[in-house]
DOMAR-312721 format. One record per residue (C-alpha): residue in one letter; chain; x, y, z. Coordinates in steps of 0.5 Angstrom, whole numbers, plus 2048, in hexadecimal, padded with zeros to 3 digits. Layout:
<nodes>
NODE   residu   chaine    px    py    pz
NODE        a        A     X     Y     Z
...
</nodes>
This chain:
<nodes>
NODE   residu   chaine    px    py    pz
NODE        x        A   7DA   863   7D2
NODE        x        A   7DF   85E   7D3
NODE        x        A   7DF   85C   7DB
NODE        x        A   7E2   857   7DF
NODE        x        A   7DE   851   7E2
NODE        x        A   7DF   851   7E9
NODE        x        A   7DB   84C   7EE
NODE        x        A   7D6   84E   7F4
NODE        x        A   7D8   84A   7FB
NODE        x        A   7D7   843   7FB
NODE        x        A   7D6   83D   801
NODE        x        A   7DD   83E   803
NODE        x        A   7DD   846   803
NODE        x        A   7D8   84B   805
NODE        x        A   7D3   84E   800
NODE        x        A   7D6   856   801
NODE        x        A   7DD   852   7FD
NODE        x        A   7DF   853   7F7
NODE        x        A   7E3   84E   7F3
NODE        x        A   7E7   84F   7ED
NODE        x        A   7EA   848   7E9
NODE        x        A   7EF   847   7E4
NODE        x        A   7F2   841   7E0
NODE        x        A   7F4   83C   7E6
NODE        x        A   7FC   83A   7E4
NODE        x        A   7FC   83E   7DF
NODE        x        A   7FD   845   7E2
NODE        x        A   801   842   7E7
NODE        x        A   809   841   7E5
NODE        x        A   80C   840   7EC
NODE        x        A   807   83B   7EE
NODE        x        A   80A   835   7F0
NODE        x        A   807   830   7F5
NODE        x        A   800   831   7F3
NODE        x        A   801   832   7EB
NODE        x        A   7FB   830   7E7
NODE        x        A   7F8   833   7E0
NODE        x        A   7F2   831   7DC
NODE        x        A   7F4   831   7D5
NODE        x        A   7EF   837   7D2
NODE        x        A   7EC   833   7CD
NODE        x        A   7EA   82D   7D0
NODE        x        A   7EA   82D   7D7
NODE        x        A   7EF   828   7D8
NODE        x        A   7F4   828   7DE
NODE        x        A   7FB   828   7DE
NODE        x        A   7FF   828   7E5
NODE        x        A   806   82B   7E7
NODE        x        A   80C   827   7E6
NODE        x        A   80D   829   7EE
NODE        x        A   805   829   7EF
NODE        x        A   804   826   7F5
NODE        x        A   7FD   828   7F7
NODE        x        A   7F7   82B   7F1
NODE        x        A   7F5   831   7F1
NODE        x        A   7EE   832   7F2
NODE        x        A   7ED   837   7ED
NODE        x        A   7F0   832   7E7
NODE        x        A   7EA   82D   7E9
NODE        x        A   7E5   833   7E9
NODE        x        A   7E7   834   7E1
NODE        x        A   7E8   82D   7E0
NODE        x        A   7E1   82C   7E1
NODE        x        A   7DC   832   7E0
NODE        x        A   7DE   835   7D9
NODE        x        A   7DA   83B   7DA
NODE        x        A   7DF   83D   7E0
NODE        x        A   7E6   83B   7DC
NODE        x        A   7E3   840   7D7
NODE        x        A   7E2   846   7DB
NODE        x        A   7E8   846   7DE
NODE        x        A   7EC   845   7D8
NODE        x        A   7E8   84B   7D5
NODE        x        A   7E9   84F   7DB
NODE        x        A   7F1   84D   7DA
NODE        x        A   7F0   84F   7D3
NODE        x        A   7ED   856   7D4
NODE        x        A   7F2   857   7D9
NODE        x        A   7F8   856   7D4
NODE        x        A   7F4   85A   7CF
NODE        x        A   7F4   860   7D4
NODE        x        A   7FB   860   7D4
NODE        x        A   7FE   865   7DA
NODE        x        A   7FE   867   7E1
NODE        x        A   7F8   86C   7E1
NODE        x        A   7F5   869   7DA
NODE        x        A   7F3   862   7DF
NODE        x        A   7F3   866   7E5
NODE        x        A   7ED   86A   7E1
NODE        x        A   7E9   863   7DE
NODE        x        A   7EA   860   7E5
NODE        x        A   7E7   866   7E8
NODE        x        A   7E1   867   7E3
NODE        x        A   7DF   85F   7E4
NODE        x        A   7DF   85F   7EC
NODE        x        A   7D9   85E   7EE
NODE        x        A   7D8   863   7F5
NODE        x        A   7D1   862   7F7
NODE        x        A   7D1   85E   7FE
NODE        x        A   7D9   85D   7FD
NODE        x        A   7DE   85E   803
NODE        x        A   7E3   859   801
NODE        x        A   7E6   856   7F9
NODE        x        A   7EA   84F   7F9
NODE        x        A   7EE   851   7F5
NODE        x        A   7F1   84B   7EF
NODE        x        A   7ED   846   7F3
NODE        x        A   7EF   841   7ED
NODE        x        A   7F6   843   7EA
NODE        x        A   7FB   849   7EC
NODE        x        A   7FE   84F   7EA
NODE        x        A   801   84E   7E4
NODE        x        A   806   854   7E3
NODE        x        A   808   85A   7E8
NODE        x        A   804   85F   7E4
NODE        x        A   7FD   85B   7E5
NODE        x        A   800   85B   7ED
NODE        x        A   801   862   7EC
NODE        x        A   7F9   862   7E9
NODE        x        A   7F6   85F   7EF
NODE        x        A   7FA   864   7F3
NODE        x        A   7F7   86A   7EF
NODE        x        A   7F0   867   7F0
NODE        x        A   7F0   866   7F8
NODE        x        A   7F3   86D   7F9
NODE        x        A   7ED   86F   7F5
NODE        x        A   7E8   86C   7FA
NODE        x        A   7EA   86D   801
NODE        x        A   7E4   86A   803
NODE        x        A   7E5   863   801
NODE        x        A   7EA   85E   802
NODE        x        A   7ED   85A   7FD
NODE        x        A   7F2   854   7FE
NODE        x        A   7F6   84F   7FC
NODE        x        A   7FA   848   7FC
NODE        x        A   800   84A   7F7
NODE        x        A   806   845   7F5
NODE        x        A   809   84B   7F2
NODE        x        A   80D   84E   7F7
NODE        x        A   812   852   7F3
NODE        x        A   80C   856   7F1
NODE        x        A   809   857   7F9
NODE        x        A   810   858   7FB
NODE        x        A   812   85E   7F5
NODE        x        A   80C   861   7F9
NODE        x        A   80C   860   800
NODE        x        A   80D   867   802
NODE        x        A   807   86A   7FD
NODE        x        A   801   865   7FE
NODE        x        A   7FB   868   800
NODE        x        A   7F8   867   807
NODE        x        A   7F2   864   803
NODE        x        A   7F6   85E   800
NODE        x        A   7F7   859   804
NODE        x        A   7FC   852   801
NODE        x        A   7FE   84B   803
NODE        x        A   804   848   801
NODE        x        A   802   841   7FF
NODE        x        A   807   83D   800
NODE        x        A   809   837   7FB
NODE        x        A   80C   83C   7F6
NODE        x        A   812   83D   7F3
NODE        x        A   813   844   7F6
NODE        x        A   812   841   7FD
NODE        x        A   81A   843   7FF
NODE        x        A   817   84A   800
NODE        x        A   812   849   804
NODE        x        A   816   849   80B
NODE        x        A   81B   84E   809
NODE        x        A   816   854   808
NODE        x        A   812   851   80D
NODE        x        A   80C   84F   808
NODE        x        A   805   84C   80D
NODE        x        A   803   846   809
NODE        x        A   7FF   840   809
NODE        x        A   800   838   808
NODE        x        A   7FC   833   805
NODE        x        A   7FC   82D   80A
NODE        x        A   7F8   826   80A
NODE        x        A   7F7   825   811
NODE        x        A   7F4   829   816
NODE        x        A   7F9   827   81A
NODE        x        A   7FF   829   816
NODE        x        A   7FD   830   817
NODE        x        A   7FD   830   81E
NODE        x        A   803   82C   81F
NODE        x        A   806   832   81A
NODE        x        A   802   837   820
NODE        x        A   7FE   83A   819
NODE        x        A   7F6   83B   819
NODE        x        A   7F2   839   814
NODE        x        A   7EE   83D   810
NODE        x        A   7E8   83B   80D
NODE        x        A   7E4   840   80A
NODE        x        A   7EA   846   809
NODE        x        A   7EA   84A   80F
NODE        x        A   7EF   849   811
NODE        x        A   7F3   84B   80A
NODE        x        A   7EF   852   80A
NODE        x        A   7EF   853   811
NODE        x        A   7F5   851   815
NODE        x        A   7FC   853   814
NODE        x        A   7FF   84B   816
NODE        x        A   801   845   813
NODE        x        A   7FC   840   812
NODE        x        A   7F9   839   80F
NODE        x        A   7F5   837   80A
NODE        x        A   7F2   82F   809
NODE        x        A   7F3   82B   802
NODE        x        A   7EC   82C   800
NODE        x        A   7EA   82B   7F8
NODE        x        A   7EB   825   7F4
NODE        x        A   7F1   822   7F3
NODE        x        A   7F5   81D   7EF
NODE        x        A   7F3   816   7F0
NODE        x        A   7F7   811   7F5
NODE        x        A   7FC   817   7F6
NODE        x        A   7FD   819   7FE
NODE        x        A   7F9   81F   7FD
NODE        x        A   7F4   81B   7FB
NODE        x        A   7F4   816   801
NODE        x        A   7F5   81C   806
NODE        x        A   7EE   81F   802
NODE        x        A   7EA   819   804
NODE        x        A   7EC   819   80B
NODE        x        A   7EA   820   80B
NODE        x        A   7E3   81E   808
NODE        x        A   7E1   818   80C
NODE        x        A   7E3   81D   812
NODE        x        A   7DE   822   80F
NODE        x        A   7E4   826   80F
NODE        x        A   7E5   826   806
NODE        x        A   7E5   82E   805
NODE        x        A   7E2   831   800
NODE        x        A   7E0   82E   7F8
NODE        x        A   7DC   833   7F3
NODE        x        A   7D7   833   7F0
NODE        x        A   7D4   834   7E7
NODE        x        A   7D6   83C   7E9
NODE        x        A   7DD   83B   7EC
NODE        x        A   7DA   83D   7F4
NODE        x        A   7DC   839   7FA
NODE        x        A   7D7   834   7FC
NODE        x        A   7D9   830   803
NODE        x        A   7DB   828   803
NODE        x        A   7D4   824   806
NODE        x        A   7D7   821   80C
NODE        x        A   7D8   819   80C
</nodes>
């Protein structure tokens, strides 16, 4: 029986977490600031013309073959699907139940179409028990359901996208990437570091540069100050899972 793969919790998320990934870059067309792909085949990155910090999931592709190739089979087997309630039945029969209270919902890439939006909608209706949320760009979907989401389906708007304009007027919680910890405070946004925030609180937040970045860009000069303050965020593991940054 054909089956999504999905993760279970890592050094960032709690162990009663599920994570489901897709093709980072490549399932997500209003990406922008942070656009990054890894080529299918070979692994090798290629940056957005307005790139202005790497997604951190392009470099998990870039570097562990194994990840890049579960995530594309998750994406074909999406596709292969078809509609709403043909994903919505895959999702479903694939969602790993045992001790789970939470599912991250395109840890690495976004929501490719309005019908695979309205999949997840379909599953989180199906389990009121557990919480799913999201970071999305693709706010054109978000917005064609504001008033129908489930309680249970919880979504951030992540700024740096082309659809960021529909954010303010519909009133979108959302979350911005920034190097410092200072440029935070400044902006009057808590930081979260280990996604809280995202499914717990109804507020605008922060989130701190973390990955691997271009060399010499100012992305990577801010993530080397991070990391010699013991501040560097996140970089993952062979399986694709969080392992903190080592001070110093």
């Amino acid at each position: 029986m054909l089956k999504l793969s999905f993760g279970i919790g890592n050094a960032k998320l709690a162990k009663d977490t599920a994570i489901f990934s897709l093709p980072a870059g490549h399932t997500c067309p209003s990406a922008m600031l942070c656009l990054s792909r890894a080529n299918r085949q070979t692994g090798k990155l290629a940056d957005g013309p307005k790139n202005e910090y790497r997604c951190f999931a392009a470099s998990t592709e870039n570097i562990f073959p194994s990840v890049r190739l579960s995530r594309w089979r998750n994406f074909d087997a999406l596709r292969q699907a078809g509609g709403i309630s043909s994903m919505a039945d895959l999702i479903e029969k694939s969602l790993p139940r045992k001790g789970i209270t939470l599912c991250r919902v395109n840890a690495s890439g976004d929501f490719f179409s309005q019908d695979y939006f309205d999949a997840w909608c379909m599953v989180a209706q199906w389990n009121p028990n557990i919480i799913f949320y999201a970071y999305t760009k693709q706010l054109a979907f978000w917005v064609a359901r504001l008033n129908l989401l489930p309680a249970n389906f919880r979504l951030t708007a992540s700024r740096g996208g082309k659809l960021d304009y529909l954010i303010k007027p519909h009133n979108l919680r959302n979350a911005l990437v920034v190097f410092t910890e200072g440029e935070a405070e400044k902006l009057g946004l808590p930081l979260d570091h280990d996604d809280t925030l995202a499914w717990k609180s109804q507020g605008n937040f922060a989130l701190l540069l973390h990955g691997t970045q271009p060399a010499k860009t100012p992305a990577a000069k801010a993530l080397y100050k991070l990391r010699k303050q013991g501040k560097g965020g996140y970089k993952t593991d062979y399986f694709g899972h969080y392992k903190k940054q080592p001070k110093g």
